[in-house]
C-alpha positions, 0 to 999 in steps of 0.5 A: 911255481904255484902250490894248491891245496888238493880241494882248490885243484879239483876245482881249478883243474883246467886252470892248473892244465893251462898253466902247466901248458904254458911252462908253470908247474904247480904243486899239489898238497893235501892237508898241507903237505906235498903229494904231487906236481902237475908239469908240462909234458916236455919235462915229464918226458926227459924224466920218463923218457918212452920210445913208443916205437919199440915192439916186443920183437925189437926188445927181445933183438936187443938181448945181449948174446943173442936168443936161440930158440929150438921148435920141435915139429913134431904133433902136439897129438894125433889128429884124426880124420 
């Protein structure tokens, strides 16, 4: 694993994507300390997996119990015509 100091990554950028394409994550410092870690997609996934798929209505469906809602059909205000 490759360490880089941040004012070498702005410059390196496209490098530092490469490598983390090909499997080789690099650290990122500032003034010599560790700030962040530039991975491959895969490993960012299993860390922050995501299911792009579920909606809100899928989300709401997986509530435990169940939701009930009661809509009151009546006019919100008189319309006239």
């Amino acid at each position: 694993m490759k360490t880089i100091e941040l004012r070498q990554a702005k410059a390196r950028l496209s490098a530092i994507v490469d490598a983390a394409g090909n499997d080789e994550p690099t650290i990122v410092t500032r003034n010599g300390r560790p700030t962040t870690m530039v991975i491959p997609v895969a490993e960012g996934r299993k860390l922050y997996p995501q299911d792009s798929q579920e909606n809100f209505g899928d989300f709401l469906l997986r509530y435990p119990g169940g939701i009930e809602l009661e809509r009151n059909e009546s006019p919100l205000r008189d319309v006239e015509f």
